[in-house]
C-alpha positions in Angstrom: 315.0 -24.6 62.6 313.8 -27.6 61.1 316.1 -30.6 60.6 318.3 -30.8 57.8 317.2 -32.5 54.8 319.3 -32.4 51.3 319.4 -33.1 47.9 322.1 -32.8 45.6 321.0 -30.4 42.2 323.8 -30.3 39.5 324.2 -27.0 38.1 324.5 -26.9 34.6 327.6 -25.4 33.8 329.5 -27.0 37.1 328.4 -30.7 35.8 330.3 -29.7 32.9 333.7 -29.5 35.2 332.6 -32.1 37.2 331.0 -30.3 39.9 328.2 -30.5 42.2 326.6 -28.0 44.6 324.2 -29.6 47.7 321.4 -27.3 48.0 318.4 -27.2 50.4 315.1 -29.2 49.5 312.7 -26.3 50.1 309.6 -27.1 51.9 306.2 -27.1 50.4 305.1 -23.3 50.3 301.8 -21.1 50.0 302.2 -18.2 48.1 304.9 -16.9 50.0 306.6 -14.0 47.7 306.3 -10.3 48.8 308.0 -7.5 50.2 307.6 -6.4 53.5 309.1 -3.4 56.3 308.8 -2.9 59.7 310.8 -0.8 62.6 312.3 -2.3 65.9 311.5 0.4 69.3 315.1 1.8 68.9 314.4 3.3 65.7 316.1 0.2 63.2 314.0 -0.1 59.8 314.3 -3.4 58.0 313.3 -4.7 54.7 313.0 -8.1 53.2 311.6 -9.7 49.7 310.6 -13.0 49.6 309.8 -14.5 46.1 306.9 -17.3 45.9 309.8 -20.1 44.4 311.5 -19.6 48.0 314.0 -22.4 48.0 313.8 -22.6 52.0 316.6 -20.6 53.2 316.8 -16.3 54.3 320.0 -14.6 54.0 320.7 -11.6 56.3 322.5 -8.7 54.9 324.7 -6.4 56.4 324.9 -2.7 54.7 328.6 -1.2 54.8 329.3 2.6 57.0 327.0 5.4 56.0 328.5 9.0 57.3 326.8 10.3 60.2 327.0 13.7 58.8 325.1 12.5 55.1 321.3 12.3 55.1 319.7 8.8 54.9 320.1 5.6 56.3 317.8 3.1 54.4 317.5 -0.7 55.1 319.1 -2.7 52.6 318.4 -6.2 51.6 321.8 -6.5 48.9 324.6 -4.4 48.0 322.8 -3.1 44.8 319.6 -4.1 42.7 321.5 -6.6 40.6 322.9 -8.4 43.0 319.1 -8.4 44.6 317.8 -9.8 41.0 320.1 -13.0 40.8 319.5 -13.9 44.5 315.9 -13.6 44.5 316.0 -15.7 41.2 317.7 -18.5 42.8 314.7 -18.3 45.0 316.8 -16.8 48.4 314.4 -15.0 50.8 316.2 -11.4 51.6 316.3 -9.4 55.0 318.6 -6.8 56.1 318.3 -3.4 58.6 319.1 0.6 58.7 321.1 -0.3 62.0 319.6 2.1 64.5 321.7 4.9 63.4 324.1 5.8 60.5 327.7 6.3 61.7 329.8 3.4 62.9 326.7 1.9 63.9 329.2 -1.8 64.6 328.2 -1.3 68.2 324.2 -2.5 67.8 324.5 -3.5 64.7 324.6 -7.2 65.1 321.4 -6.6 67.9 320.0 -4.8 65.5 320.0 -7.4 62.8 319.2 -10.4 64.7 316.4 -8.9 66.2 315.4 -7.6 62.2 315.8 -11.0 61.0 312.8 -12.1 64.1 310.8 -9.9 63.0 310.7 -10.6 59.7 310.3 -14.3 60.4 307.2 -13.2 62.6 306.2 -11.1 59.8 306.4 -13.6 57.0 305.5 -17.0 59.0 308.6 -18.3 56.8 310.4 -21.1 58.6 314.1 -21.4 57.3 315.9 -24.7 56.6 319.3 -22.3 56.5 320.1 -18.3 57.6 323.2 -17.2 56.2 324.4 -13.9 57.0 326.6 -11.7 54.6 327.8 -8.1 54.5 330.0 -5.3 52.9 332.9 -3.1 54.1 331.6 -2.2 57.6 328.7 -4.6 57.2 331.3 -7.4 56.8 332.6 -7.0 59.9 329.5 -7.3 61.3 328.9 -10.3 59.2 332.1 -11.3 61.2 330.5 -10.8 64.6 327.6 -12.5 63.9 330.3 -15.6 63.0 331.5 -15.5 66.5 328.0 -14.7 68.4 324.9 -16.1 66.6 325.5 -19.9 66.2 321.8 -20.7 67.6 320.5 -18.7 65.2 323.0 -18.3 61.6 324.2 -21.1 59.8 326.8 -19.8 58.3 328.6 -16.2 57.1 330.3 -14.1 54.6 331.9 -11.0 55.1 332.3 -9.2 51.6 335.3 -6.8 51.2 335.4 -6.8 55.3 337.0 -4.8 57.9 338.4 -7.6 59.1 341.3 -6.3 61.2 338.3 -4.5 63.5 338.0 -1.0 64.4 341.2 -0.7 66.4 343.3 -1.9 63.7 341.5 -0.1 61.4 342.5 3.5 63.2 346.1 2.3 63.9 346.7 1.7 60.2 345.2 5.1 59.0 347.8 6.6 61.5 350.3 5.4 60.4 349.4 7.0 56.7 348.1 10.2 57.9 351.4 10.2 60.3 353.7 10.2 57.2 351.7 12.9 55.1 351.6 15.3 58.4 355.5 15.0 59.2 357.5 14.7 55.9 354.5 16.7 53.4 353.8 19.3 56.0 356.7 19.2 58.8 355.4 22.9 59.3 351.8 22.3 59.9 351.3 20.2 62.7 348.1 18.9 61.2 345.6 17.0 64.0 345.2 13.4 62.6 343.5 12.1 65.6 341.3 13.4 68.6 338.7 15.6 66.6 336.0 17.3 69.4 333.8 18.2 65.9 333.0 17.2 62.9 334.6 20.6 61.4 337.8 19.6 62.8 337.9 16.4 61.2 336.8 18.5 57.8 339.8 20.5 58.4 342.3 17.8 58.8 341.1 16.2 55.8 341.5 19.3 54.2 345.2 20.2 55.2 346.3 16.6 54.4 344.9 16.5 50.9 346.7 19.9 49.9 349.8 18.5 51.7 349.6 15.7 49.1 348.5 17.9 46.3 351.6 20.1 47.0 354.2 17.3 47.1 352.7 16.0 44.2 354.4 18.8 42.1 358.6 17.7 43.5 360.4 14.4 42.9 360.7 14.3 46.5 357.3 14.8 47.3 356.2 12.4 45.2 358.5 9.8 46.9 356.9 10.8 50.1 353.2 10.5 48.8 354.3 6.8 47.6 355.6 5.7 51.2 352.5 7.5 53.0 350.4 5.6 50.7 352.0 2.5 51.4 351.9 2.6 54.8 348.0 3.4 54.2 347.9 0.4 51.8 346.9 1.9 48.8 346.8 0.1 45.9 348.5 1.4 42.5 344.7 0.1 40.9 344.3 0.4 37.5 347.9 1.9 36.8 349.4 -1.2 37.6 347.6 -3.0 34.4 348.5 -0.2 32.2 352.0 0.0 33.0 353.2 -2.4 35.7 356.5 -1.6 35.8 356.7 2.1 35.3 357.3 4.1 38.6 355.7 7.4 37.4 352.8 5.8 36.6 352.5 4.1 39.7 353.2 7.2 41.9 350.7 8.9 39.8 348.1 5.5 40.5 349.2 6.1 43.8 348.5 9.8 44.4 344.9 9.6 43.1 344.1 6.6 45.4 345.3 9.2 48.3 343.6 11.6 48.0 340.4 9.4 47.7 341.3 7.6 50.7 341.8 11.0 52.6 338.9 12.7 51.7 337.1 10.0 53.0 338.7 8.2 56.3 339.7 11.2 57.8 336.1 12.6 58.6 335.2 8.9 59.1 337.5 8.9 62.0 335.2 11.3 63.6 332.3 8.8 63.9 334.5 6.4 65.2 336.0 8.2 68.3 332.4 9.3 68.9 331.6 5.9 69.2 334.2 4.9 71.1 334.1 7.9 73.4 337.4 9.3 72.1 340.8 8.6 70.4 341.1 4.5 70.4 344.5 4.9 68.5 348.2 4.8 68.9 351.6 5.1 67.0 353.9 5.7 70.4 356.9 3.3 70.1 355.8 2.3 66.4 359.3 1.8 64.7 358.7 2.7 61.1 362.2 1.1 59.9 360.4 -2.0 61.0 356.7 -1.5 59.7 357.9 -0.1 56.3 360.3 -3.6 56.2 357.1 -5.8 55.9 355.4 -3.3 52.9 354.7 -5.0 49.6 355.0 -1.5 48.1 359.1 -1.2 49.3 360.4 -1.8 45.9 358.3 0.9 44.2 359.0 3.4 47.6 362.8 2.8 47.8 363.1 3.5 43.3 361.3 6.6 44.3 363.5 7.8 46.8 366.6 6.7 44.9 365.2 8.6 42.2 364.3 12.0 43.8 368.1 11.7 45.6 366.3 11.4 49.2 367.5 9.4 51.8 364.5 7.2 52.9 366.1 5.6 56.3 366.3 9.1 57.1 362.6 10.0 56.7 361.5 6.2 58.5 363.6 7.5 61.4 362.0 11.0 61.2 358.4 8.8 61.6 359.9 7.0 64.2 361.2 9.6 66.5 357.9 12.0 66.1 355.3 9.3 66.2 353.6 10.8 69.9 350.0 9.5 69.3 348.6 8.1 72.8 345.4 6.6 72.9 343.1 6.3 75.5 342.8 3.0 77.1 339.3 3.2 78.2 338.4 4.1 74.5 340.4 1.5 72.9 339.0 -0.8 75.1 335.5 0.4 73.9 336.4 0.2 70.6 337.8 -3.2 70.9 335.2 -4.9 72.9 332.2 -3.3 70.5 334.2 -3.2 67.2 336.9 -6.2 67.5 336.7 -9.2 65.9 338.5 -12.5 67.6 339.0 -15.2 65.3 336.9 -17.6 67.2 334.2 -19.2 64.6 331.1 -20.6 65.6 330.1 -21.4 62.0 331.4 -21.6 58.3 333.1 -18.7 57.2 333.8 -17.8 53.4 335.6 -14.2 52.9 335.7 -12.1 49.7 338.0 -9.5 48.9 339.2 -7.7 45.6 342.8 -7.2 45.5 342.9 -3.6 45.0 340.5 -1.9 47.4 341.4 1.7 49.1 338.9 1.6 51.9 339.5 -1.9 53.1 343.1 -3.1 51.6 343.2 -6.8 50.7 346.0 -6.9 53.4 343.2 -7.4 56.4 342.6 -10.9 55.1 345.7 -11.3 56.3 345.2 -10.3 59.8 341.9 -12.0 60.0 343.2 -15.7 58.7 346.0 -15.0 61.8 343.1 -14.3 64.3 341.3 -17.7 62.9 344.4 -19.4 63.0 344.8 -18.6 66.5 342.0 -19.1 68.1 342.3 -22.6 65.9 339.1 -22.4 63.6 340.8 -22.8 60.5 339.0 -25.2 58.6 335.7 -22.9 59.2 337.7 -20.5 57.2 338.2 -20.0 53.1 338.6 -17.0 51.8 338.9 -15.8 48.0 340.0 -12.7 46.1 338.6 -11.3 43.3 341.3 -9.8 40.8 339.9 -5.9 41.0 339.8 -2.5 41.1 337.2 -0.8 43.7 335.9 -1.1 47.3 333.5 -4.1 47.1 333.6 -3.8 43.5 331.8 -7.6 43.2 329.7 -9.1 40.3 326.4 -10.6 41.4 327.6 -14.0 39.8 330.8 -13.7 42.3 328.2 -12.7 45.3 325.7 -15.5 44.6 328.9 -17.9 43.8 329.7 -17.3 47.6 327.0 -18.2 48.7 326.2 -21.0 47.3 329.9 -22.3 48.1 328.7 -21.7 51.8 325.1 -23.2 51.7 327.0 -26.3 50.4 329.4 -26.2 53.0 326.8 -25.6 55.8 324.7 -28.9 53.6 327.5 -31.4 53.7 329.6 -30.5 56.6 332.9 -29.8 54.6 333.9 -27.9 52.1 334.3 -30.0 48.7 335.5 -29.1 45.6 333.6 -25.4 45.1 335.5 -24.3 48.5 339.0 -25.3 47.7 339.9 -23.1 45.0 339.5 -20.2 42.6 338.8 -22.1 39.6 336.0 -23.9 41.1 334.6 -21.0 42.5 334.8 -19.1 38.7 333.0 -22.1 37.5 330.3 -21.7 40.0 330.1 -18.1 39.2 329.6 -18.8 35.5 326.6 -21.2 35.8 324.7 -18.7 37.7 324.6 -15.1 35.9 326.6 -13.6 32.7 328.2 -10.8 35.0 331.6 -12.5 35.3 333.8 -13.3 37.9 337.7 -13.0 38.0 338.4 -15.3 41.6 342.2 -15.9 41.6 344.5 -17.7 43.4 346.5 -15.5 45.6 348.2 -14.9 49.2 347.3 -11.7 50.8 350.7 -9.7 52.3 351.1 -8.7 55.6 348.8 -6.0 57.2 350.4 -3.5 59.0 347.9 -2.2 61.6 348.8 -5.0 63.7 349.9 -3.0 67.0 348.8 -6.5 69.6 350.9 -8.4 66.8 354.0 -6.7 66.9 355.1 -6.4 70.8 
């Protein structure tokens, strides 16, 4: 890459508050603006769109976990066509891959986008001032590998409604829901939540654990059961909280939906992973529930439910706690962890987002993933900033393109300034950029409970 060189640009509605944004001067360009696609030789597609205004620097996206077992696995250059609109409008050249397969494709995915990313430069003849790299749901933790791995060639990186706490995590927390479903909702069962040999199987489990929870959902008791499973599988209450926030049926009910969502969708998920990792990369052996359940933000709502249904909920944490018999394997964890992990260890800016209520990757992983910064001591590459909403990577384009221009300043100056410090800033940002809105707010994500390393 060429050598830095800045100018400072003031943004209309951000000079208003006092802002300022430091954005690349973009070299003098032919008529640069096109779209373009190519293959690598292990079978990865890519895309990218340049538009002629190119302001000098490519961002790399990172598409989120396509089912092995549903047809199609396009390249993607942005979460959705909107988002694609506003970034090609502020003159951002795009790039992203297929991965070479569908699946939990974590394992090649960062080769797979690096080597993408060369090909479109080769294609293109473009010669970046700045590469950022960002991603969604599975794609953002590959966005957080990149942040660990490809210093010499990304700039800086933001994982979008990530799976921060890796694959391992990931796995462990699921347990721990599925766990509670299979032994209180369906003592009788003995439904298989881990260790699937076929897809079917996996159908099947995902079957039996949604009619478990479609069953209890009828009795007082079972819907004080559904609550805790679903808090141990951090699942949001969603929209239910903003209709009635402190009504417990309407919660549970909140709750119960979200389930079975979840469900439906993790449990066959599960398959690709332990196919991936070569089998089951996860444990609950020696989990003490009375413990876990103690650090849930969802206790209050959980322990009014049991009080009301007349159950006795230490009873039901020990009942968890004395069957939970889930061994993993080490080599496969060890897979899993090496190919699918992330560390914490930052070779380059890092700016998160998350919604607060999200079913498929619970705001709780920020969590884990500021603990993993903190401790390998890269904090200040670090900000991260939730997005008061209901969905999995439910994001405005203003909010995505607000990102990253908060991180293109931040890889500009060298430090993070006023857009990186807080969520007002950052809704400022957002508003100068598109009329899609954006609802950043100041917030402290509560303890994730996947954590197996973390609690010994």
């Amino acid at each position: 890459m060429s050598q830095l060189r800045t100018r400072t640009v003031g943004l209309a509605a951000v000079a208003a508050a006092a802002l300022s944004v430091g954005l690349v001067a973009p070299p003098a360009l032919a008529d640069t603006g096109g779209e373009y696609a190519g293959s690598l030789s292990n079978g990865t597609t890519w895309l990218a769109s340049v538009p002629a205004d190119w302001n000098g620097t490519v961002l790399l996206y990172s598409h989120g976990y396509r089912p092995s077992f549903i047809p199609g696995n396009p390249a993607s250059v942005a979460p959705d066509g909107a988002t694609k609109a506003l970034l090609l409008e502020r003159g951002y050249a795009l790039v992203g891959s297929s991965y070479a397969s569908s699946g939990w494709a974590v394992p090649t995915a960062v080769d797979d986008q690096l080597q993408s990313l060369d090909a479109m430069l080769d294609e293109t003849g473009l010669d970046p001032e700045h590469i950022l790299a960002y991603g969604t749901s599975m794609g953002g933790l590959v966005t957080g590998r990149i942040a660990e791995s490809a210093a010499d060639l990304i700039d800086g990186a933001m994982p979008t409604c990530g799976l921060m706490e890796g694959a391992v995590d990931l796995n462990n927390y699921q347990l721990d829901g599925a766990h509670a479903i299979d032994q209180l909702l369906a003592p009788a069962q003995d439904i298989d939540i881990e260790g699937y040999a076929t897809l079917g199987d996996a159908f099947a489990a995902s079957g039996a654990l949604s009619a478990a929870v479609q069953a209890g959902q009828q009795t007082p008791e079972g819907k004080a059961r559904i609550a805790l499973a679903a808090a141990l599988f951090h699942i949001s209450d969603g929209a239910a909280a903003a209709d009635a926030p402190t009504d417990p049926a309407v919660l549970q009910q909140g709750l119960y939906e979200q389930l079975l969502d979840t469900i439906g969708f993790v449990t066959p998920g599960r398959f690709d992973i332990e196919s991936t990792a070569g089998g089951n990369a996860t444990w609950n052996a020696g989990v003490d529930y009375h413990k876990l359940f103690a650090q849930s933000e969802d206790r209050g709502l959980v322990q009014e439910l049991y009080r009301e249904a007349g159950l006795d909920l230490k009873a039901d944490l020990a009942t968890l706690t004395a069957t939970a018999d889930v061994v993993a394997d080490p080599g496969s964890v060890e897979t899993l962890r090496a190919s699918s992990g992330l560390t914490g260890d930052l070779q380059m800016p890092v700016i998160a987002l998350h919604t607060l209520d999200d079913i498929l990757a619970p705001i709780q992983v920020e969590e884990e993933y500021a603990e993993d910064v903190r401790t390998a001591g890269d904090t200040s590459l670090l900000r991260q900033f939730q997005v008061d909403r209901v969905g999995h990577c439910s994001f405005t384009p203003a909010e995505i393109a607000a990102g990253i221009e908060a991180l293109l300043d931040r890889v500009e100056t060298g430090n993070w300034g006023a857009i990186g410090q807080s969520a007002q800033r950052m809704n400022q940002l957002a508003a100068s950029l598109h009329d899609s809105g954006s609802a950043f707010v100041p917030t402290q994500p509560g303890e994730f409970l996947g954590d197996r390393e973390g609690r010994r």
